[in-house]
C-alpha positions, 0 to 999 in steps of 0.5 A: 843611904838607908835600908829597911830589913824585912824578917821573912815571918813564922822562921826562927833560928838558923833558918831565920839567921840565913835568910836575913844574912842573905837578904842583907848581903843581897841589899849591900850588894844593890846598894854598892851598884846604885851607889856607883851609879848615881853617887853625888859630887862633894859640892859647896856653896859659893857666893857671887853677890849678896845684899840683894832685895828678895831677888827673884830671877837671875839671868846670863850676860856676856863677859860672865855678868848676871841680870838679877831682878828684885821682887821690890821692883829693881832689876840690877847688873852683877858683874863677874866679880859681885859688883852689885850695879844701881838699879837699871832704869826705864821699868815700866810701873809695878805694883809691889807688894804680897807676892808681886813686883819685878819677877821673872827674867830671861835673856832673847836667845839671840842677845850678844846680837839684839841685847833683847830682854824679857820680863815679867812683873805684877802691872797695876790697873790703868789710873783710876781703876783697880787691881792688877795682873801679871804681865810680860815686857820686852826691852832692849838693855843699853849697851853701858847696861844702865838702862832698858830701851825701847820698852813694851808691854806686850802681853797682859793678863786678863782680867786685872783683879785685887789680889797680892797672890799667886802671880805665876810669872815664869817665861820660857822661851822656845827654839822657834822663838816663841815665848811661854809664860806661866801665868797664875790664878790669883788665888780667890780667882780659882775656879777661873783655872778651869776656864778659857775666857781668861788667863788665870791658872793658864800657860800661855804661847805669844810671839816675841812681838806679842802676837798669836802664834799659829798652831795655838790650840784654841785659836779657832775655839769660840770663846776661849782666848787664843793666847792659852797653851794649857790650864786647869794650874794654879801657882806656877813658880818654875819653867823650863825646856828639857834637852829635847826642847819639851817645855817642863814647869812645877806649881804649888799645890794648896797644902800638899800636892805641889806638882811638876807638869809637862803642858801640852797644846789643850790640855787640862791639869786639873786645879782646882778640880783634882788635886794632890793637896788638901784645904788649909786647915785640912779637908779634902779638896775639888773631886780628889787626885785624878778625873776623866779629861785631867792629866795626871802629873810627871811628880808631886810631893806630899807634903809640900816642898814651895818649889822654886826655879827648875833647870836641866843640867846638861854641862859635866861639871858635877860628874856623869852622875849629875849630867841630865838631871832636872834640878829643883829649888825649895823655898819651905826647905831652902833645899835643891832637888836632884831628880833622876827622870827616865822612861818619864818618870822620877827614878829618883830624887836625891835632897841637897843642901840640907840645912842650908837655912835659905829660900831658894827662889830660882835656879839656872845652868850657866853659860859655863856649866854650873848651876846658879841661885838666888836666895829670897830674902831682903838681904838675898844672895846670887849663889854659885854651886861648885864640886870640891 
């Protein structure tokens, strides 16, 4: 831990020596307090699985296994041990390619009794038509976990376009049972994310079952497609619920601004209108950082970090110091993020795993209280992080 000293100005001499003596004793002294405060465990990297293809989300299984999804279109089963299974058959088509393919994946919170799945993925346009678009399926995962079963589409965003980028595609799914999905804008589609007759820059709030759920914000709003919970995002990369059970999530910013959100019901988040990063290459870009009828992030950073995957951390496994902060991964860094929230705000934001050399796609607490990764690479890695 590092700490500027300030020189009081216009003192010299034994006055000038007291004042820095005292000032310095004094930021030992706070130092020695936050340090008790926050002081992070001693933890290592360990792999659980490796020779994964770009993998792009890992979920829990019973029995200590893992639900790993491919961004090349496989979805695979790791044991508890790395076993890495062949590819789980019965995936709908995807078009792969750019920054779609298989992504997203969580289990039903009631799955040791329905085996239920969710995921999302980039599905091609009908035979004979052109572009894509993010969507969410559902399925049943075999008892033997070699297949889906009882596979369906139920949600798909609108309208398809050409476009290989910004996908979003992080699901979320709420006590009620309700599903959250973090849609992207589709890049040359942005000014799409500032209107409500699409699912572009948009989170949106289904059944399971892929229906409309009351208490959506503009199910009775002319115009406006009743899915849509919030908008005005742009590349939505990380979702998840705080222990308070708010739904939280982060987004790329163009160069610079990536932001972390808390979507509420109608709101407005500002792209590509207010926005904290600039154009590629440089130039200001929409109306600047904030404007009337916008809300304001919790967090962002400048310049850009690429955040991936976003989890809470509610187990004590890493220490008192660790327990409740939100954890965020860096793809440009290959960086984790420990962020301290209280009063809601960012106290404090601590870096690990510098040096690592690793894109870090998604992160997630387990079952049993540790904290999980995937690294996005062709020869990808599922990660345990442990305290030594």
């Amino acid at each position: 831990m590092k700490f500027k000293q300030k020189t009081p100005p216009a003192l010299t001499g034994k006055a000038r020596v007291a004042i820095v003596l005292v000032a310095f004793g004094a930021s030992i002294a706070t130092a020695t307090s936050t340090a008790a405060q926050t002081a992070s465990p001693a933890v290592a990297l360990v792999a659980v699985a490796q020779g994964l293809k770009n993998p792009w989300a890992v979920a829990f299984l019973p029995q200590g296994q893992f639900l790993v999804t491919e961004r090349s279109g496989q979805m695979r089963v790791v044991s508890a041990t790395g076993q890495v299974s062949a590819p789980v058959a019965g995936l709908p088509a995807i078009a792969t390619g750019g920054q779609g393919g298989l992504l997203d994946v969580v289990t039903d919170t009631a799955f040791e009794a329905n085996r239920r799945i969710f995921f999302c993925f980039s599905e091609p346009a009908a035979p004979g038509a052109r572009g894509n678009s993010t969507a969410l399926g559902r399925a049943t995962l075999s008892p033997d976990a070699r297949s889906l079963q009882d596979v369906k589409v139920i949600f798909s965003q609108q309208p398809k376009v050409e476009s290989s980028l910004h996908y979003g595609c992080r699901i979320v799914q709420a006590a009620d049972g309700n599903l959250f999905l973090a849609l992207g804008e589709r890049y040359q589609r942005k000014d799409d994310a500032q209107k409500l007759d699409n699912h572009h820059g948009k989170i949106i709030r289904i059944t399971p079952e892929g229906a409309v759920p009351p208490g959506n914000p503009f199910v009775s709003q002319s115009g406006a497609l009743p899915e849509i919970w919030s908008y005005g995002h742009r590349n939505p990369q990380g979702a998840t619920l705080a222990p308070d059970g708010t739904l939280w999530m982060h987004e790329h910013g163009p160069q610079g601004g990536d932001e972390i959100n808390l979507p509420q019901p109608g709101r407005n988040y500002g792209w590509p209108v207010v926005t904290y990063g600039e154009n590629y290459g440089g130039g200001k870009m929409g109306e600047g950082t904030a404007k009337a009828g916008t809300e304001q992030p919790l967090h962002y950073w400048v310049p850009s970090i690429a955040p991936s995957g976003m989890a809470f951390l509610t187990s004590a496994r890493y220490g008192a110091a660790w327990q409740g902060s939100l954890f965020v991964g860096s793809l440009k860094f290959g960086t984790l993020h420990r962020l301290e929230v209280a009063g809601g705000k960012v106290q404090r934001e601590e870096k690990l795993l510098q040096g690592n050399g690793e894109r870090i796609r998604d992160v997630r607490q387990g079952p049993d209280g540790f904290l999980y990764m995937v690294t996005d690479s062709p020869q990808g890695r599922l990660l345990r992080l442990l305290p030594q």
